[in-house]
C-alpha positions, 0 to 999 in steps of 0.5 A: 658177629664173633669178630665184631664181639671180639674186637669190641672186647680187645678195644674194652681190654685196652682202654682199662689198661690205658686207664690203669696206667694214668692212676697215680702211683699212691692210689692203689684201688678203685671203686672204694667208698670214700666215705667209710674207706672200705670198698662199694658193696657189688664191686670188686677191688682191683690192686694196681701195682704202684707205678715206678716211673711216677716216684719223684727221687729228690737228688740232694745238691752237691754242698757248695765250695764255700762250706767245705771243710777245705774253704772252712780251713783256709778262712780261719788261716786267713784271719788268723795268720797275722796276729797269730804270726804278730803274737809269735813273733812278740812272744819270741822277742819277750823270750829271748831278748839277749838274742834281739839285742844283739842283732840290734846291737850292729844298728845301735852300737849298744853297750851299758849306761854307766856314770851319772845316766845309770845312776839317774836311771836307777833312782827312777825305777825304784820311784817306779817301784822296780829294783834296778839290779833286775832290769839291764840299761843299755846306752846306744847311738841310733842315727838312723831311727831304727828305735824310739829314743827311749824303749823298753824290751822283754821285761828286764832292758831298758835302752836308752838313746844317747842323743836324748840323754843328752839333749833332752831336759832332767824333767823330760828325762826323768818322766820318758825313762818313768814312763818306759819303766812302767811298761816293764813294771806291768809287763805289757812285753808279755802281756801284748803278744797273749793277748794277741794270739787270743785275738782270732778266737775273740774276733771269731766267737764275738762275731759270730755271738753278733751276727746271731743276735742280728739275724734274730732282730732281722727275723722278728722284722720280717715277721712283723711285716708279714704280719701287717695287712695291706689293701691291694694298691700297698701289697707292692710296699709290704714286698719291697719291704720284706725283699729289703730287710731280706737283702740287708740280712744276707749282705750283713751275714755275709760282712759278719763272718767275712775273714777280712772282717775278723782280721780288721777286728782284731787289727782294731783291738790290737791297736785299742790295747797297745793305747791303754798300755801307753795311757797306763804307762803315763800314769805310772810315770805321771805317779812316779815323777810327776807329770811336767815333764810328758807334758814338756817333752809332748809340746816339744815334739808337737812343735817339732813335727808341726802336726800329729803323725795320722798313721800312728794309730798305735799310740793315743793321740799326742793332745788326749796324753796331754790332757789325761797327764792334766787330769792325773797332775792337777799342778800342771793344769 
């Protein structure tokens, strides 16, 4: 009698504790009214100590590589080493370009303009509106191509091929030398490499600014097609639907703030402010001496090359020139 009264209270002990053990960690009473919150009047309360193992510990995932500080850096060297090293590179020539004639000077055989050229050339820039005893002429003989027959350099040299003063027409002559004389009249040699080292900032905040406005315009869509109410046989197009604007958002953010999305930017206006240099050096020449003699000169070099060079993207189309010196010149239309 005594034994089976005590195993059945051993066996009573241990299925309260089995019990007390399966209770969630966050419950800890028993008994309790559920209504009013306060415990079932007759009935004790029983503390039960909260249960370690039952605590969920979210572990934090490791960040990934591509938003790390490393990553981070390399990605804004990478769009902004070429026109940053391009700008400098510019900068240093506009700032010392005695020392860049002279390592042309092997090339070009360079040496003043003197006699009718020089004085030719003088009468021009103050057509242009510089004063010829600021900008220095060189003569040289380039065989090789190195240069454009007629350049401009920094913001005081103007060199000038002696092939092309000799070949060329007064007309063509007078409107090429105008026409790289205005490049120094608005200071384009200093104006091109500034832009061009502010060029990674613009491609990176105007990217960024676009890419927010996308992703929003991408968020009210998928907002809008979850809203929509579908029957059962159209809920498989309202998930295409979401699941394709939600790849085209990603794949766009991803294209957006690539490095090699901000280096084409900056490649593409780099090449769009070079062509409205060479647009506003033809209306300076066009203003200066007219312009029959860049429509000339342009035809001759279509006839002589047979076609416009496509890689040149630098310089604007060669027909566009043409029709934008008509424009300014009406007499030669």
């Amino acid at each position: 009698m005594s034994f089976s009264i005590a195993k059945n209270l051993t066996l009573g002990l241990f299925l309260l504790g089995s019990t007390a053990s399966c209770l969630p960690a966050t419950q800890g009473k028993i008994y309790q009214n559920h209504t009013s919150g306060k415990p079932a009047s007759g009935k004790k309360v029983i503390q039960i100590a909260p249960n370690k193992a039952s605590k969920q510990v979210k572990k934090e995932k490791p960040k990934s590589w591509l938003h790390s500080t490393w990553w981070r850096v390399c990605h804004h060297t990478l769009a902004g080493a070429l026109p940053i090293g391009v700008g400098t590179l510019q900068l240093y020539v506009a700032a010392h370009q005695e020392q860049f004639i002279k390592m042309l000077s092997g090339a070009m055989r360079l040496e003043e303009a003197s006699g009718k050229l020089l004085q030719k050339v003088g009468v021009i820039l103050e057509k242009v509106g510089i004063d010829p005893e600021n900008v220095t002429v060189l003569q040289g003989n380039s065989s090789e191509k190195i240069l454009m027959p007629a350049c401009a350099i920094g913001n005081s040299i103007l060199i000038i091929d002696e092939n092309l003063a000799e070949n060329i027409e007064n007309e063509e002559l007078s409107w090429t030398i105008a026409h790289e004389a205005s490049h120094l009249k608005y200071h384009h040699s200093l104006k091109r490499p500034l832009f061009t080292l502010a060029l990674p900032f613009i491609s990176h905040y105007g990217l960024t600014w676009y890419d927010q406005f996308v992703q929003k315009l991408f968020d009210k869509a998928l907002e809008k097609v979850n809203s929509e109410k579908y029957n059962y046989t159209h809920q498989s197009l309202q998930f295409i639907k979401h699941q394709s604007l939600q790849f085209i958002k990603k794949a766009h953010h991803h294209i957006a703030t690539c490095w090699l999305t901000k280096v084409a930017l900056s490649c593409y206006l780099y090449c769009k402010l070079s062509q409205y240099q060479e647009y506003s050096a033809d209306k300076g020449a066009t203003l200066a001496v007219g312009g029959a003699g860049g429509i000339s000169s342009f035809e001759k070099h279509l006839q002589a090359q047979g076609s416009e060079n496509p890689y040149d993207v630098i310089h604007p189309s060669i027909k566009n020139r043409i029709a934008y010196i008509k424009k300014l010149d009406p007499s030669c239309a």
